[in-house]
PDB file of N, H, CA, C and O in Angstrom:
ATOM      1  N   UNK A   1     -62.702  63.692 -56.802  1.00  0.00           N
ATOM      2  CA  UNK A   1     -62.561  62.251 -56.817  1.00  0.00           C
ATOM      3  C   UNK A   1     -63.266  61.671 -55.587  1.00  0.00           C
ATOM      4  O   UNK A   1     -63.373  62.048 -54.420  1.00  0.00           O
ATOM      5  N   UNK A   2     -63.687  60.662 -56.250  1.00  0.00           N
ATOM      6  H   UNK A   2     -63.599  60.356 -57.198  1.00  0.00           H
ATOM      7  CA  UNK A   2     -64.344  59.556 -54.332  1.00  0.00           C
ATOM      8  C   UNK A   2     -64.037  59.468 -53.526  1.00  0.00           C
ATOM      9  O   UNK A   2     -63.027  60.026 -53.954  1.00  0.00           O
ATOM     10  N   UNK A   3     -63.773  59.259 -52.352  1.00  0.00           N
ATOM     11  H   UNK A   3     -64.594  58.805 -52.004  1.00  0.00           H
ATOM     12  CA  UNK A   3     -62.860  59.330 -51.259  1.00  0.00           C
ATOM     13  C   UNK A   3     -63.126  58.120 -50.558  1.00  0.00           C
ATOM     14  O   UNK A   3     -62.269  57.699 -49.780  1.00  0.00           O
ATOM     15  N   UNK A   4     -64.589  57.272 -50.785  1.00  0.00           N
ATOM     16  H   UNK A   4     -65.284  57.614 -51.417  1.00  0.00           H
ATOM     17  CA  UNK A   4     -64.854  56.263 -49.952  1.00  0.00           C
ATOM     18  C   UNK A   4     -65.589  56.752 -48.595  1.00  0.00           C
ATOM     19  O   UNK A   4     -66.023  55.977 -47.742  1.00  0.00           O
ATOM     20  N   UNK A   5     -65.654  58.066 -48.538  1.00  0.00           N
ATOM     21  H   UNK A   5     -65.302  58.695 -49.230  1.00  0.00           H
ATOM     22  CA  UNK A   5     -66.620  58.577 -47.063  1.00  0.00           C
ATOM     23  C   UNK A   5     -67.600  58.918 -47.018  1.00  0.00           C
ATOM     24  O   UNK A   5     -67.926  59.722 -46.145  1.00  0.00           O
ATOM     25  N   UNK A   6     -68.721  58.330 -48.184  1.00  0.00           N
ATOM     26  H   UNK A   6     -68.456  57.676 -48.894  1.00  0.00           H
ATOM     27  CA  UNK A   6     -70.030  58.455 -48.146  1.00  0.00           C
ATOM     28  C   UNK A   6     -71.135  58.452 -47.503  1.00  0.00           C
ATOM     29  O   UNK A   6     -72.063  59.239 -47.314  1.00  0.00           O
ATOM     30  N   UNK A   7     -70.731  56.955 -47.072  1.00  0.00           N
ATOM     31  H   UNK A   7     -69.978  56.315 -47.226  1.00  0.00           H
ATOM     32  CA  UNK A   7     -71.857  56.876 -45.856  1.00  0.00           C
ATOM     33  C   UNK A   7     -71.176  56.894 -44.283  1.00  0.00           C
ATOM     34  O   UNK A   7     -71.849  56.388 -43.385  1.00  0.00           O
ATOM     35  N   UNK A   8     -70.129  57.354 -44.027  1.00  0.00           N
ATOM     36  H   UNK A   8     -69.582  57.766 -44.757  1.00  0.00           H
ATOM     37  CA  UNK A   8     -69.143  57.793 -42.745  1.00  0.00           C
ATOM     38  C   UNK A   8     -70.081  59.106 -42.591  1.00  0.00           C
ATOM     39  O   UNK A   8     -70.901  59.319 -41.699  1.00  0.00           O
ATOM     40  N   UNK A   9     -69.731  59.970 -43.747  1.00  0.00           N
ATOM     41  H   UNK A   9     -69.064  59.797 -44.473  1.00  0.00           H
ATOM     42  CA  UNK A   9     -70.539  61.676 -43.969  1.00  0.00           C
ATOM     43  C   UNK A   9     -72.169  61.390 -43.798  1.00  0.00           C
ATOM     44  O   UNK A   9     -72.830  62.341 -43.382  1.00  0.00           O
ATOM     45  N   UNK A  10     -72.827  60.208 -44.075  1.00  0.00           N
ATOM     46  H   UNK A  10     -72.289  59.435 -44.413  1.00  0.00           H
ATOM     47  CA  UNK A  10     -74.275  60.318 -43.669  1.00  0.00           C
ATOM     48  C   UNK A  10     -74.242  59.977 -42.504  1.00  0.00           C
ATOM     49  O   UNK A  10     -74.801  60.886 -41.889  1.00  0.00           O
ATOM     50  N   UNK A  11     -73.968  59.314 -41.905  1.00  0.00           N
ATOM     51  H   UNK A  11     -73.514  58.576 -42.404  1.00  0.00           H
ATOM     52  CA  UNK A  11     -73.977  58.622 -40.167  1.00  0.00           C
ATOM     53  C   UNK A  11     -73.868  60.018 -39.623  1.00  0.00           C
ATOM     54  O   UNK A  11     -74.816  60.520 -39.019  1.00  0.00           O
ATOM     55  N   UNK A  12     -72.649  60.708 -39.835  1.00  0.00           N
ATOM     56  H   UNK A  12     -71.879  60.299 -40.325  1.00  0.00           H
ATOM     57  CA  UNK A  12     -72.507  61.775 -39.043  1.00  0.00           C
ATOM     58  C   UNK A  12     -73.277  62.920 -38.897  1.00  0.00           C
ATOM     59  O   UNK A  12     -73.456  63.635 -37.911  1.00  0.00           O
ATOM     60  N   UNK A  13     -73.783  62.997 -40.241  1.00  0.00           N
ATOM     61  H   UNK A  13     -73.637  62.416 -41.042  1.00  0.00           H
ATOM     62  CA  UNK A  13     -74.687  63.772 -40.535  1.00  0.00           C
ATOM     63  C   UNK A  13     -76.471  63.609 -39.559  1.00  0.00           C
ATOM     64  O   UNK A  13     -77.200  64.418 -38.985  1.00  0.00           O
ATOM     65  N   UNK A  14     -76.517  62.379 -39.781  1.00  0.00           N
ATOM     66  H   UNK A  14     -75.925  61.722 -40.247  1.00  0.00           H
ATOM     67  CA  UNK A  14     -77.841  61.960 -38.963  1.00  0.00           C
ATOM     68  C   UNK A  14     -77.551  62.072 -37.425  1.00  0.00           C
ATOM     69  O   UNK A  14     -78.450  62.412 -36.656  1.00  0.00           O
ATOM     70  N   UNK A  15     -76.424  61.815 -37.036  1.00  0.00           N
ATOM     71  H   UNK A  15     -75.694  61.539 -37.660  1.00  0.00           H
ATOM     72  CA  UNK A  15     -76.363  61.907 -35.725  1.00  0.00           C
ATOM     73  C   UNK A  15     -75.905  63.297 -35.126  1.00  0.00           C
ATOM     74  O   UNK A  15     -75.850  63.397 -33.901  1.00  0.00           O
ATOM     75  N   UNK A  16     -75.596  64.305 -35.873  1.00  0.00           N
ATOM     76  H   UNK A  16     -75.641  64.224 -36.868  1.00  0.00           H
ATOM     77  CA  UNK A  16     -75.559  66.055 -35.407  1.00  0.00           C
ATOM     78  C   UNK A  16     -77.170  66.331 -35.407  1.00  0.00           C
ATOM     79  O   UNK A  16     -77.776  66.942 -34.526  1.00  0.00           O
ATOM     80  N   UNK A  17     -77.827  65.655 -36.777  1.00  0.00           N
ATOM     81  H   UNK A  17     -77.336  65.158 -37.492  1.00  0.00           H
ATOM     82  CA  UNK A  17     -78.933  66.474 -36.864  1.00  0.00           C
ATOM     83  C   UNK A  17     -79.860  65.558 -35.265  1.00  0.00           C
ATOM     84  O   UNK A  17     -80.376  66.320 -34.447  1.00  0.00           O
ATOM     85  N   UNK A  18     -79.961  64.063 -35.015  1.00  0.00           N
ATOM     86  H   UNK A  18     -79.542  63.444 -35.679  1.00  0.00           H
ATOM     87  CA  UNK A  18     -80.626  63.869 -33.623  1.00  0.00           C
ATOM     88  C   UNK A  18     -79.573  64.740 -32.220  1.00  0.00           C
ATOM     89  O   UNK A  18     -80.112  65.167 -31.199  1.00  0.00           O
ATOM     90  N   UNK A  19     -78.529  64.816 -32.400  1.00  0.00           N
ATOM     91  H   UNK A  19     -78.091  64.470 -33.230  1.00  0.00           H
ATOM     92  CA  UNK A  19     -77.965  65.257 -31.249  1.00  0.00           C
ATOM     93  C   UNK A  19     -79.105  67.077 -30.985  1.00  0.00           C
ATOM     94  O   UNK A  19     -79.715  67.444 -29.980  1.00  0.00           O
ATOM     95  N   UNK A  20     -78.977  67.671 -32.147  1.00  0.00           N
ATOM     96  H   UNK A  20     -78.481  67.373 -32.963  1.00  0.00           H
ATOM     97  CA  UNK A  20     -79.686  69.034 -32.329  1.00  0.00           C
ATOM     98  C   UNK A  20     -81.256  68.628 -31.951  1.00  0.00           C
ATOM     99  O   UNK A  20     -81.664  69.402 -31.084  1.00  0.00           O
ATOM    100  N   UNK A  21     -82.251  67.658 -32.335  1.00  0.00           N
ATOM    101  H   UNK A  21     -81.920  67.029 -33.039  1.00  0.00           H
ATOM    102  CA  UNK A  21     -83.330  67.718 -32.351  1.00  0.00           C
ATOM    103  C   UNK A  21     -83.797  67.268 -30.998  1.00  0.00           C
ATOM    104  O   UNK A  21     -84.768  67.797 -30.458  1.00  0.00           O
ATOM    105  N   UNK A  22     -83.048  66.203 -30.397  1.00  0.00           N
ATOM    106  H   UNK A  22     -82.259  65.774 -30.836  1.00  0.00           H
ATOM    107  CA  UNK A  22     -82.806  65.990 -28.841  1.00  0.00           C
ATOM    108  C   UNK A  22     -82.413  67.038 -27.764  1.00  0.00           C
ATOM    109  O   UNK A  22     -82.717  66.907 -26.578  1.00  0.00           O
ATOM    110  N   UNK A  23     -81.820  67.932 -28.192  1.00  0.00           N
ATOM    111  H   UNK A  23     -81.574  68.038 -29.155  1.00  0.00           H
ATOM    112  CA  UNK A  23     -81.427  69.082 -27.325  1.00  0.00           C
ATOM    113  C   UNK A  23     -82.480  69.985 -27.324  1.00  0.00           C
ATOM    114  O   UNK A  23     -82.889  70.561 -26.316  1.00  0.00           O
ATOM    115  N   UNK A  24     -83.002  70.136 -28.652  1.00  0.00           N
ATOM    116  H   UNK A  24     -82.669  69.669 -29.471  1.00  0.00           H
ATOM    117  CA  UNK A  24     -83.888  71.636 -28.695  1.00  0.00           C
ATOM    118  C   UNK A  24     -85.766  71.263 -27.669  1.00  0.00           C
ATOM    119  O   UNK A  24     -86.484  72.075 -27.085  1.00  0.00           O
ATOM    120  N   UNK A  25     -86.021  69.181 -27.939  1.00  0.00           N
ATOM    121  H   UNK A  25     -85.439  68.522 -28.413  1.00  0.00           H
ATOM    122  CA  UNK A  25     -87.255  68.878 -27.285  1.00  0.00           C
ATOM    123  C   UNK A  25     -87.074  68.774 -26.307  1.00  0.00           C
ATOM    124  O   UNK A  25     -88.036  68.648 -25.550  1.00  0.00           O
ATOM    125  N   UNK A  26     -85.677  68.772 -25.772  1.00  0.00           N
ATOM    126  H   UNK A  26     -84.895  68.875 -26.387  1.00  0.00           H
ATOM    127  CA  UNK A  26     -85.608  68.003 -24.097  1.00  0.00           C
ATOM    128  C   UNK A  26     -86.554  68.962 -22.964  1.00  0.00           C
ATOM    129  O   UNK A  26     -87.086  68.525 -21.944  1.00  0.00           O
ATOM    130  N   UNK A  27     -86.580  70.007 -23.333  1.00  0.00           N
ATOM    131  H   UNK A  27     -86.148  70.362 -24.162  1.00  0.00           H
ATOM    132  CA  UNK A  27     -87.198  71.050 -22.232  1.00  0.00           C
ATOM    133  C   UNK A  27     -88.693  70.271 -22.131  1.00  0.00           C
ATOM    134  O   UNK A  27     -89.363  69.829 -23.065  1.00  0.00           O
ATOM    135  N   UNK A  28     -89.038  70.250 -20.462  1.00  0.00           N
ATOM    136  H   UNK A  28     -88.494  70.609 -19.704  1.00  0.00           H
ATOM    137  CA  UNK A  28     -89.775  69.897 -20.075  1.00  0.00           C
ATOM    138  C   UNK A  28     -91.116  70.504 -20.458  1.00  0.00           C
ATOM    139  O   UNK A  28     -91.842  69.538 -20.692  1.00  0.00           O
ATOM    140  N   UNK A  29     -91.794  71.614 -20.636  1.00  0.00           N
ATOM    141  H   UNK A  29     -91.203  72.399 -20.446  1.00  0.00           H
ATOM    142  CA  UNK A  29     -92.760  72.422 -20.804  1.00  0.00           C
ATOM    143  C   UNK A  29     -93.158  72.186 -22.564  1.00  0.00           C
ATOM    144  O   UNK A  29     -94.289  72.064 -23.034  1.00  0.00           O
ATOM    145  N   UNK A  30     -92.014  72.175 -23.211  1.00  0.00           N
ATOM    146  H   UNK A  30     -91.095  72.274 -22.829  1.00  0.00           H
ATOM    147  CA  UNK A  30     -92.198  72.424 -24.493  1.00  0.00           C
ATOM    148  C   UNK A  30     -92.952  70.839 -24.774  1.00  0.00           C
ATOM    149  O   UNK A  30     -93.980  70.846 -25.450  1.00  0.00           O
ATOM    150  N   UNK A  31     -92.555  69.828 -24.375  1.00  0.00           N
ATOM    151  H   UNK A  31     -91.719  69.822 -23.826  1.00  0.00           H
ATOM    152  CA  UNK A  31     -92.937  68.251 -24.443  1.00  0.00           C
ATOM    153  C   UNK A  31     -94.410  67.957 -23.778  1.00  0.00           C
ATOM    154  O   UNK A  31     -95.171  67.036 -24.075  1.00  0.00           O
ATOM    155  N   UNK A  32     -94.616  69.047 -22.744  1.00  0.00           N
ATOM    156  H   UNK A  32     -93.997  69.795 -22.504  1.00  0.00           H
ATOM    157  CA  UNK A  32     -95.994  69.135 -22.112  1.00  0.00           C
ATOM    158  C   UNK A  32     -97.301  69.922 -22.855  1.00  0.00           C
ATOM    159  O   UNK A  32     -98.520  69.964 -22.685  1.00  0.00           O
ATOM    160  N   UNK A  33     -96.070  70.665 -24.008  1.00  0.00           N
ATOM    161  H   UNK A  33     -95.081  70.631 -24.146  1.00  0.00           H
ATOM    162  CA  UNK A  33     -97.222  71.581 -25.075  1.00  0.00           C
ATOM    163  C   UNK A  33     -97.566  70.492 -26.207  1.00  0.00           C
ATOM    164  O   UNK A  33     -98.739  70.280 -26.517  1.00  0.00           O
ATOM    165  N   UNK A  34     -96.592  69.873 -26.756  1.00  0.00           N
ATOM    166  H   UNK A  34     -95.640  70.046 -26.504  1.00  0.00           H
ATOM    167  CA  UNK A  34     -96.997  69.178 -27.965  1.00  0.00           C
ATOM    168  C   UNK A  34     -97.226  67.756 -27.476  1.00  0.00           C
ATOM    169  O   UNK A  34     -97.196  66.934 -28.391  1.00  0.00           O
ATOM    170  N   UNK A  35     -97.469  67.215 -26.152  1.00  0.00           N
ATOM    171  H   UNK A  35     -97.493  67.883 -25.408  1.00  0.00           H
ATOM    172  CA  UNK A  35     -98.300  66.040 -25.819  1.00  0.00           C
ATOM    173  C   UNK A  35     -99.434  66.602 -25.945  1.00  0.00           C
ATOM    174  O   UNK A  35    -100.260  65.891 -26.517  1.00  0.00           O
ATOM    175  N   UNK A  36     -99.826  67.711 -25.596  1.00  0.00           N
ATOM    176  H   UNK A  36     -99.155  68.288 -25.132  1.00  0.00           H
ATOM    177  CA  UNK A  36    -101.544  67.979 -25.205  1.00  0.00           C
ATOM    178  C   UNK A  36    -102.130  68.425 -26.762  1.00  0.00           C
ATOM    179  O   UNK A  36    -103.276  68.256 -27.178  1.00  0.00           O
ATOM    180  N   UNK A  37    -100.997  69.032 -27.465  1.00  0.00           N
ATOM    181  H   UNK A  37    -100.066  69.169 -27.126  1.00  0.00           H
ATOM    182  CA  UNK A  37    -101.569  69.226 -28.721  1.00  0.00           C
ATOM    183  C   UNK A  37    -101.653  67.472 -29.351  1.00  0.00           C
ATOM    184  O   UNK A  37    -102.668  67.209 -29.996  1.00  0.00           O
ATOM    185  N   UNK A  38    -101.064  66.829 -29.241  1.00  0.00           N
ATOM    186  H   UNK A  38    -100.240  67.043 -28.717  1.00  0.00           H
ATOM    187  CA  UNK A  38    -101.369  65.286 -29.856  1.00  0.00           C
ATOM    188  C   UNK A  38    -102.819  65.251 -29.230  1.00  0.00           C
ATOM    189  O   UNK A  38    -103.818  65.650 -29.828  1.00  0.00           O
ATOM    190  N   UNK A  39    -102.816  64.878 -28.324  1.00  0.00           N
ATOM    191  H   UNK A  39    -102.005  64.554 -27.837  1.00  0.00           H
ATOM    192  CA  UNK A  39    -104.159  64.440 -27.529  1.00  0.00           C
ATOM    193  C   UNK A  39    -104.965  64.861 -27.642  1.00  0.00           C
ATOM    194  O   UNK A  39    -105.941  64.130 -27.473  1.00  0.00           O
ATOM    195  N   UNK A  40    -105.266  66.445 -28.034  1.00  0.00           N
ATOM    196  H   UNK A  40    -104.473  67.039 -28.171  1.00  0.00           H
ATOM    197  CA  UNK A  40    -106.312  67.277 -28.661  1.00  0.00           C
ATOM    198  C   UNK A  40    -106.723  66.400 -30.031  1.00  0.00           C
ATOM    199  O   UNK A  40    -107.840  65.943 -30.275  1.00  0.00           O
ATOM    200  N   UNK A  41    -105.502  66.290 -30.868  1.00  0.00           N
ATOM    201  H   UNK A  41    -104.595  66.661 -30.670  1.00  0.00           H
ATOM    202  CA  UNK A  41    -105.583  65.987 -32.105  1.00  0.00           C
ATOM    203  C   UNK A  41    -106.434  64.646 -32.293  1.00  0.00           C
ATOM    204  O   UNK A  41    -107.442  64.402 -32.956  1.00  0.00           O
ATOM    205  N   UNK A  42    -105.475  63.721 -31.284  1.00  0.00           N
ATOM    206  H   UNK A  42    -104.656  63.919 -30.745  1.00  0.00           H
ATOM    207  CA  UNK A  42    -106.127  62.038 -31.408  1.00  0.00           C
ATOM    208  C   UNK A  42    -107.924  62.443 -31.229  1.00  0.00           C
ATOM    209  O   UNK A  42    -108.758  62.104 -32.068  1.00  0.00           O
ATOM    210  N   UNK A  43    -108.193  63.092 -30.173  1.00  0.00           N
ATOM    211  H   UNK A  43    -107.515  63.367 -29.491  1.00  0.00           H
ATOM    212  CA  UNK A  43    -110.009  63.423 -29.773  1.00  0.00           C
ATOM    213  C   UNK A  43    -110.789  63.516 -30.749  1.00  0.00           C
ATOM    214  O   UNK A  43    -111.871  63.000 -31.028  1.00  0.00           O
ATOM    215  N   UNK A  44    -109.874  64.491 -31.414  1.00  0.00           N
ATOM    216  H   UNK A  44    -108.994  64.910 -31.188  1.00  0.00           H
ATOM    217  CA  UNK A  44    -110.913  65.244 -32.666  1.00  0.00           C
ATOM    218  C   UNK A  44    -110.554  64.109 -34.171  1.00  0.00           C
ATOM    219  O   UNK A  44    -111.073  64.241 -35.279  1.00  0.00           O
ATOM    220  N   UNK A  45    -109.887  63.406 -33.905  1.00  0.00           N
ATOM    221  H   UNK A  45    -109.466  63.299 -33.005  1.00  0.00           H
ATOM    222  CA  UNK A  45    -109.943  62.080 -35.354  1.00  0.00           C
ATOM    223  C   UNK A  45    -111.111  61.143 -34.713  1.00  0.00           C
ATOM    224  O   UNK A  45    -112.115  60.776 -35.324  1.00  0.00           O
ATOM    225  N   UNK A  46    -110.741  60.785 -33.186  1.00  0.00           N
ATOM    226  H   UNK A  46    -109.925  61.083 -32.690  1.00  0.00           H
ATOM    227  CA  UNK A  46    -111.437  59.971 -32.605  1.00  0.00           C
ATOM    228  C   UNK A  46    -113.447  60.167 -33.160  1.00  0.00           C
ATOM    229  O   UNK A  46    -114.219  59.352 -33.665  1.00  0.00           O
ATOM    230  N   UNK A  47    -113.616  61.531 -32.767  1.00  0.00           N
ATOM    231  H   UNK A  47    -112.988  62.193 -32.358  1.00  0.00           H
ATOM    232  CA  UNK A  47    -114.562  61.779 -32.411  1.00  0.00           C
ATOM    233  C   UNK A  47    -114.938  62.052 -34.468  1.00  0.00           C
ATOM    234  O   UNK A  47    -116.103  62.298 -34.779  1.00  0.00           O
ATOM    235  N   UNK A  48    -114.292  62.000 -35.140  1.00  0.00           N
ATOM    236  H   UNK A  48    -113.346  61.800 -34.887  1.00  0.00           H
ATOM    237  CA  UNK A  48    -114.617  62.024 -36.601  1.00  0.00           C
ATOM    238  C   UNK A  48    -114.786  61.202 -37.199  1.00  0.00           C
ATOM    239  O   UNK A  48    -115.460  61.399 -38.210  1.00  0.00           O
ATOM    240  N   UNK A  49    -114.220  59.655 -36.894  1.00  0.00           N
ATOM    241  H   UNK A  49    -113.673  59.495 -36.073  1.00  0.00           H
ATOM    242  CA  UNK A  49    -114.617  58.465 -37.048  1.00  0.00           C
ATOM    243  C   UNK A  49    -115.505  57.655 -36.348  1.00  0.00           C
ATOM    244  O   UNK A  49    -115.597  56.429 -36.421  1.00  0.00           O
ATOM    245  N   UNK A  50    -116.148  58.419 -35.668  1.00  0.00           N
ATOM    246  H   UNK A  50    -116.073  59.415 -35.609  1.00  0.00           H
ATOM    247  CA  UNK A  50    -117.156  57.773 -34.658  1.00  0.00           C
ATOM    248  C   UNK A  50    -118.564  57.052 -35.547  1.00  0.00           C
ATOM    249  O   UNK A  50    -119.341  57.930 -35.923  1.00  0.00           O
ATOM    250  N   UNK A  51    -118.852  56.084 -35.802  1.00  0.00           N
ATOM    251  H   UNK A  51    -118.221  55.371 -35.497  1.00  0.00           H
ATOM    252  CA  UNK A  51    -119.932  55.060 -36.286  1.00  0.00           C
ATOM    253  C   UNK A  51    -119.597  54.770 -38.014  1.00  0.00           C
ATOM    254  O   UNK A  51    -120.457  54.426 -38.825  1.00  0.00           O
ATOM    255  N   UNK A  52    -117.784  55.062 -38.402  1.00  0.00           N
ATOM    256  H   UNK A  52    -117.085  55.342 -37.743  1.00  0.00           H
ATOM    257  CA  UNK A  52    -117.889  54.684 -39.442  1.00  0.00           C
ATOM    258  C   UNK A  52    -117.889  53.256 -39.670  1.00  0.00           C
ATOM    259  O   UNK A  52    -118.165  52.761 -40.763  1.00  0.00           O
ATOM    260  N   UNK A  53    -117.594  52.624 -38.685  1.00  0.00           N
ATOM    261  H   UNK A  53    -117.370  53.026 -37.798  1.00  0.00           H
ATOM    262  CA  UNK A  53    -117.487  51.052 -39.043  1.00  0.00           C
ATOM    263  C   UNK A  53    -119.192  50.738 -39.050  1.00  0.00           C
ATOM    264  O   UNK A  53    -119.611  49.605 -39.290  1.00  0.00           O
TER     265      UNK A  53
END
């Protein structure tokens, strides 16, 4: 039967899964690996769209 705790059970749910995803990026080194992998990434779009306009 319904219970009425549908979206009580999603809130909670979303906020274990950021409490977990906040804990596992917080490390300093790991945030210094996947900034430089972005920035690699942005270069190489950058440099692939170069004179399409």
């Amino acid at each position: 039967m319904y219970s009425g705790t549908l979206i009580d059970d999603l809130i909670k749910a979303v906020e274990r899964t950021e409490r977990l995803s906040t804990a596992e990026t917080s490390q300093p080194a790991e945030m210094e690996y996947w900034h430089a992998i972005s920035q690699n990434e942005i270069a190489q779009l950058e440099s692939s769209l170069a004179g399409v306009a």
